[in-house]
C-alpha positions as CSV (number, residue, x, y, z in Angstrom):
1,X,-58.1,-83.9,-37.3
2,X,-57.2,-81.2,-39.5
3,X,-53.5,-79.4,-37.9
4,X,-55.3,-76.1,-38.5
5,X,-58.4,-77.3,-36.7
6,X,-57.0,-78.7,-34.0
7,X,-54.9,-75.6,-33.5
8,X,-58.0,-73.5,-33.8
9,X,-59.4,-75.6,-31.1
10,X,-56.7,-75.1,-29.1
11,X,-56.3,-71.6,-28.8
12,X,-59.8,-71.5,-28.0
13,X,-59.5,-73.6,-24.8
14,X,-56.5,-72.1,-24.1
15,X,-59.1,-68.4,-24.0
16,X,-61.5,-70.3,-22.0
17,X,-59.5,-71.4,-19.5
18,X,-58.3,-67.6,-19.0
19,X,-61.1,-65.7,-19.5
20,X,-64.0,-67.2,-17.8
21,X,-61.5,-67.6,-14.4
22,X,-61.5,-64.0,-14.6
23,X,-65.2,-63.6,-15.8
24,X,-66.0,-66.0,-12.6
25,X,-64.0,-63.8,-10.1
26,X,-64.3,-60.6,-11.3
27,X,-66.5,-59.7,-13.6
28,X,-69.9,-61.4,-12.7
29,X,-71.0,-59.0,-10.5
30,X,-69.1,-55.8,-12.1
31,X,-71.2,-57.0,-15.5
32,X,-74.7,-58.0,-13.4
33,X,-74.6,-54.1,-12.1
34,X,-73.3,-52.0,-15.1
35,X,-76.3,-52.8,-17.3
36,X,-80.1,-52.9,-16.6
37,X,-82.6,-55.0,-17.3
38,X,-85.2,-54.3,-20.0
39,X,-88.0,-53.1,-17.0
40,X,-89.7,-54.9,-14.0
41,X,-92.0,-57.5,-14.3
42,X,-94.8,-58.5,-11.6
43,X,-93.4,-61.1,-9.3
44,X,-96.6,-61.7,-6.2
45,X,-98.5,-60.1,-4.3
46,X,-98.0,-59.4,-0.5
47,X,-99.7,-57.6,2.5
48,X,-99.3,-54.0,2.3
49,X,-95.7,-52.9,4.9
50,X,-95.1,-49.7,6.2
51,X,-92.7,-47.7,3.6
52,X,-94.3,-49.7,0.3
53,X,-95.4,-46.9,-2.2
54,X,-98.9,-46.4,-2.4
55,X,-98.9,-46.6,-6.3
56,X,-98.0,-50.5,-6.2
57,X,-101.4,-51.5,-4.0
58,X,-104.1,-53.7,-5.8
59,X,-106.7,-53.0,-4.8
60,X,-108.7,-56.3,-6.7
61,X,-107.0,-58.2,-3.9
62,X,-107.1,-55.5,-1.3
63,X,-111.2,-55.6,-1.7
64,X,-111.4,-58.9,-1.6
65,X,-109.3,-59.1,1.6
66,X,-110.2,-56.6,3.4
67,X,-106.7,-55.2,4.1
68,X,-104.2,-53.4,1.9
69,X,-102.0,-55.8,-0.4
70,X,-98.8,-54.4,-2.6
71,X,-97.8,-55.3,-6.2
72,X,-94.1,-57.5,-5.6
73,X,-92.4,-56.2,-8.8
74,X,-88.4,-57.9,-10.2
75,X,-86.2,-56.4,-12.9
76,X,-86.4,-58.7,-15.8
77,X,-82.6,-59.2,-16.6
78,X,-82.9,-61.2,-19.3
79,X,-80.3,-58.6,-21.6
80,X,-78.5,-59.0,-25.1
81,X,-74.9,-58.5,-25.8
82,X,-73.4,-57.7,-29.0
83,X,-69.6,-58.1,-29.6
84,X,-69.2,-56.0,-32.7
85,X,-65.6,-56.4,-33.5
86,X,-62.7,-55.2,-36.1
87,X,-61.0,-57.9,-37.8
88,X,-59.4,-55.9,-40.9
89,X,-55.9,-56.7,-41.6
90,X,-54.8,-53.6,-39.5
91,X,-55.4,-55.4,-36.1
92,X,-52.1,-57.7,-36.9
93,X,-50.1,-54.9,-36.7
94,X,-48.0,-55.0,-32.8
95,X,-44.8,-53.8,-31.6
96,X,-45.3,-55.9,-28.2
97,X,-46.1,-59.6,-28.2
98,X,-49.7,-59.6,-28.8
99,X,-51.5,-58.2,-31.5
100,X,-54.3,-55.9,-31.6
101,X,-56.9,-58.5,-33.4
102,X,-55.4,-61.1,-29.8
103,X,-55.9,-58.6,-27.1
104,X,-59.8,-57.5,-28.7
105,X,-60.6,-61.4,-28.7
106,X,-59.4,-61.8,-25.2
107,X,-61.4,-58.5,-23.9
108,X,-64.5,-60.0,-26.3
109,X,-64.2,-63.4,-24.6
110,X,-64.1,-61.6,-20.8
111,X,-67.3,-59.9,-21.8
112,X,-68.9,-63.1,-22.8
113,X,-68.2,-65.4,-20.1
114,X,-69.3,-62.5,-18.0
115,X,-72.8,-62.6,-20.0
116,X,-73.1,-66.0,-19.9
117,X,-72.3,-66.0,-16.6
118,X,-75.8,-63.9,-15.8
119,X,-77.7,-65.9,-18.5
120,X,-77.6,-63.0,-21.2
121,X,-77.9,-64.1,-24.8
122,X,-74.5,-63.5,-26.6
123,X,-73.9,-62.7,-30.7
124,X,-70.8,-61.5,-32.7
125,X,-70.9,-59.1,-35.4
126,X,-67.6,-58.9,-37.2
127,X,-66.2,-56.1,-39.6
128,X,-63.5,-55.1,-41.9
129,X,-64.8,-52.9,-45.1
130,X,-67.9,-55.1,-44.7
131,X,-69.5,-57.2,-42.6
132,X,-67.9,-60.5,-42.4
133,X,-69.6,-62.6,-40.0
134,X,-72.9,-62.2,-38.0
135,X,-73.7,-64.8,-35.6
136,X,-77.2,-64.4,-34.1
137,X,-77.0,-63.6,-30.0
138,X,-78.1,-67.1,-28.4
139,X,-77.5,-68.6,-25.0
140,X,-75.0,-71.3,-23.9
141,X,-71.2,-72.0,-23.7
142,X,-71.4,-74.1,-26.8
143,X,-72.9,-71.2,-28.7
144,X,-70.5,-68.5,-27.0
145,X,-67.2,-71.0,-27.8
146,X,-68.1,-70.9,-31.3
147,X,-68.1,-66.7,-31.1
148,X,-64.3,-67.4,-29.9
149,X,-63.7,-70.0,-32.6
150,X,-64.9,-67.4,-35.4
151,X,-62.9,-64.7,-34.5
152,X,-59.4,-67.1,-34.3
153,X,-59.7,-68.0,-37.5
154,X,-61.5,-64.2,-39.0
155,X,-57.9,-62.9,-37.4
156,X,-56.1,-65.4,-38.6
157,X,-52.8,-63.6,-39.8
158,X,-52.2,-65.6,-43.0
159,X,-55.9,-64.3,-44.5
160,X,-55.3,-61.1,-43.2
161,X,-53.0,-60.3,-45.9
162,X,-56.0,-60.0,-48.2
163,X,-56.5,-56.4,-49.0
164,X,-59.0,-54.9,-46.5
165,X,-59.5,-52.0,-44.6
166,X,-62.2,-50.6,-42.1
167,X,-65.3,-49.0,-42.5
168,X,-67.0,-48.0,-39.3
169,X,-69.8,-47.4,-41.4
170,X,-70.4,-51.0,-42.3
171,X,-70.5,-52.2,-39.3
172,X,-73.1,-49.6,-37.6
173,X,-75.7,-49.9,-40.9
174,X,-75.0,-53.6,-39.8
175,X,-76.3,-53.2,-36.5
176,X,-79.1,-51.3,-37.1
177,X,-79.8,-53.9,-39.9
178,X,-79.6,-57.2,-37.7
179,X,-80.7,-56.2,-34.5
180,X,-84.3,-55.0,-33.8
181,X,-84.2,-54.9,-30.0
182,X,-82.2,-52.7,-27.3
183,X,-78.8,-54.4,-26.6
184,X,-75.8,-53.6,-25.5
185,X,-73.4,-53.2,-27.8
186,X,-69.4,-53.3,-27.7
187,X,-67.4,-52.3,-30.3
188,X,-63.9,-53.1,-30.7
189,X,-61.5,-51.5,-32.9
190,X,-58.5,-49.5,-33.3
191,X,-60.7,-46.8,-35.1
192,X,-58.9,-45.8,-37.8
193,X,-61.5,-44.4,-39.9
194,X,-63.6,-41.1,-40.3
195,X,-66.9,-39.9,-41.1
196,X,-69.6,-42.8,-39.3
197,X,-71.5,-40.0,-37.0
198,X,-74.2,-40.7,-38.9
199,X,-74.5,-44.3,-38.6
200,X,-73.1,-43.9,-35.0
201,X,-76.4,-41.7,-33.8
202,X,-78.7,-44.3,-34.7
203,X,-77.1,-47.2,-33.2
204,X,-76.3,-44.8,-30.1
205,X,-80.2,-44.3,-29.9
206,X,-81.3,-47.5,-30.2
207,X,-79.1,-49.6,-28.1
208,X,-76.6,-49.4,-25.4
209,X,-73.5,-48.6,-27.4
210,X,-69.7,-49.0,-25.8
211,X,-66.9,-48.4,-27.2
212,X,-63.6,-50.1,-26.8
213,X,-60.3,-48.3,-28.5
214,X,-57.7,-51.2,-28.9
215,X,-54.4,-49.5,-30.3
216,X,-50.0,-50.0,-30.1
217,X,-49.1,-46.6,-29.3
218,X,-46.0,-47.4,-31.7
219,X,-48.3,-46.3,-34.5
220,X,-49.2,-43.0,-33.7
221,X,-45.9,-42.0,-34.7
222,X,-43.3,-42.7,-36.9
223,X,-39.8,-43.7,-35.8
224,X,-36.8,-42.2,-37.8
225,X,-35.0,-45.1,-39.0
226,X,-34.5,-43.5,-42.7
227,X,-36.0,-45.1,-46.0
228,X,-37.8,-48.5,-45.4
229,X,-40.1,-50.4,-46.9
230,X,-43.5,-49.6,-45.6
231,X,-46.7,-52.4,-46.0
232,X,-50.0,-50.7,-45.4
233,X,-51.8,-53.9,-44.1
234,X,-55.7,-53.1,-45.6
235,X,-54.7,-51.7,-49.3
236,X,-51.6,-54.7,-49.6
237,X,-49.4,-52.1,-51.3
238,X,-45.8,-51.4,-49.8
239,X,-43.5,-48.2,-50.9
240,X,-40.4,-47.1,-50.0
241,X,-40.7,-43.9,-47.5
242,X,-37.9,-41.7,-46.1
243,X,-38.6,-41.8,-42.1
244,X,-36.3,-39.4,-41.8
245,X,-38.1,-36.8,-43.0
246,X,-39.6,-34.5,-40.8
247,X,-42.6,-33.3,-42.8
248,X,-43.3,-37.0,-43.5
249,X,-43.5,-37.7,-40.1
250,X,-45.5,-34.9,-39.3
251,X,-48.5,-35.6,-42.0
252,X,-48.5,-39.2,-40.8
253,X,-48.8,-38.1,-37.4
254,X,-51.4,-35.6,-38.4
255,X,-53.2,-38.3,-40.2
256,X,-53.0,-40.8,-37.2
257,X,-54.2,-37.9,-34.5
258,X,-56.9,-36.7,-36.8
259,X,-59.0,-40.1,-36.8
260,X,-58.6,-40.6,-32.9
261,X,-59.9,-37.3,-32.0
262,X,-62.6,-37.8,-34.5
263,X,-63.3,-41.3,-32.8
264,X,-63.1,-39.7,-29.1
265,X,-65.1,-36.3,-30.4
266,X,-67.8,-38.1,-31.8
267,X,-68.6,-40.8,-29.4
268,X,-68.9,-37.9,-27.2
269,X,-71.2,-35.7,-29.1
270,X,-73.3,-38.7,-29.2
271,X,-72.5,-39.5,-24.9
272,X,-71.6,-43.3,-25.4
273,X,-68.7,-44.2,-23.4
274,X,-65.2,-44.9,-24.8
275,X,-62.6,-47.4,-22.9
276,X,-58.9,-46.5,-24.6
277,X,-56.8,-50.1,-24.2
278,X,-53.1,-49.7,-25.4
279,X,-51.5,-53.0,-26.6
280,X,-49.4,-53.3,-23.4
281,X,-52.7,-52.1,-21.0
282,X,-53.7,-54.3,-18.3
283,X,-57.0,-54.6,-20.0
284,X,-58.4,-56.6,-16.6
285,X,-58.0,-53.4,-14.6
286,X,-59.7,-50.8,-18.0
287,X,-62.2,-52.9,-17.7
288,X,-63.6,-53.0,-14.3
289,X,-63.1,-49.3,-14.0
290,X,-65.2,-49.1,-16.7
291,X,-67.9,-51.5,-15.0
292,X,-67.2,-49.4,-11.6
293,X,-68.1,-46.1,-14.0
294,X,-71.3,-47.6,-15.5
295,X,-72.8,-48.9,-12.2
């Protein structure tokens, strides 16, 4: 077997192994509440209890009986997730020991497991500047390990020096493109980008939109550690910059602040909830206080 493969297939086990223990103990339940079903369904038919609402007798089987019979009625949870995650070459970028493209896999593979776990069907939509891989949403771990598998080698830190940035844009034209039916969709990303509000109402009306922010708090400013070489991972191109000046520092800061508030602002405007996950954030805990939030 391939060195790269088998690596690959590794890593992927090595995800399992974490992410559906944690799935299995902790986020079955927290998922199984946080989202509803598409609508109820009729289940039976019973005799008529004090308390039952009026509106659910039938009254084919209540003439026929002589007595009062109810409608029995289920929440059909059969439900869709969408993983719509950011694998531009900024994701590689970490001042801790995991990267930003590692931690969104590992919260994408929690959310999985947790889906599978309550028989949901499970898809991957994955983005830089365009959209680089869909992967229908189908049932079964075999289906759902191949999700992982894609996204190992999509962040793969070798291809991600190929010039690429994000466009937010791309990947909500792709959603409305590929998916037809209300799902719930989670977006991962550090966010840098502007200018999707557009795109980001229609998906937001459509479907069940989440948003999950995954970012090193190291970039949001920069240290003063005078002129360095500076590699801006989407465009490839690397310059010289003087850290040590102060109106430098400012614009990039500027920069850097502008596109979060415009992320936070607009997800708002729109009301689809936004988890912020810092590189060194327990991302067990962010997560089921955002389950705990939604149910």
């Amino acid at each position: 077997m391939d060195k790269n493969v088998s690596d690959i297939l590794a890593r992927v086990r090595k995800i399992e192994l974490k992410t559906r223990r944690l799935s299995d103990d902790l986020f079955g339940g927290a998922y199984h509440s946080s989202f509803k079903g598409r609508g109820m369904t009729f289940s039976e038919v019973r005799k008529y209890e004090y308390g039952d609402d009026v509106r659910t007798i039938d009254w084919n089987v209540t003439a026929r009986n002589r007595e009062p019979y109810s409608k029995v009625f289920e929440e059909e949870r059969e439900l869709t997730l969408m993983l719509v995650v950011d694998v531009s070459p900024s994701g590689i970028f970490s001042t801790s020991s995991q990267t930003k493209i590692e931690k969104s896999i590992e919260i994408a593979a929690i959310l999985a497991f947790s889906a599978l776990q309550n028989n949901d069907k499970v898809g991957l939509l994955a983005f830089s500047d365009t959209v680089e891989r869909f992967i229908a949403p189908k049932k079964g771990k075999s289906h759902l390990l191949r999700i992982i598998r894609e996204l190992l080698v999509l962040g793969d830190r070798e291809r991600m020096n190929s010039q690429r940035g994000t466009n937010l844009n791309e990947a909500f034209s792709g959603i409305s493109k590929y998916l037809k039916k209300k799902t719930i969709v989670f977006v991962l990303s550090d966010f840098i980008d502007e200018n999707y509000e557009k795109a980001l109402r229609i998906v937001n009306k459509r479907h069940d939109l989440n948003a999950i922010c995954v970012y090193d708090a190291n970039e949001l400013q920069l240290p003063q550690l005078g002129l360095v070489p500076i590699k801006d991972l989407e465009s490839g191109k690397t310059a010289y910059i003087d850290t040590s000046s102060t109106k430098l520092r400012k614009a990039y800061e500027e920069k850097i602040q502008r596109q979060q508030s415009y992320f936070e602002d607009t997800f708002k405007k729109v009301g689809a909830p936004v988890v912020r996950c810092e590189i060194n954030d327990d991302h067990v805990k962010k997560l089921l206080a955002f389950f705990k939030s939604k149910s």
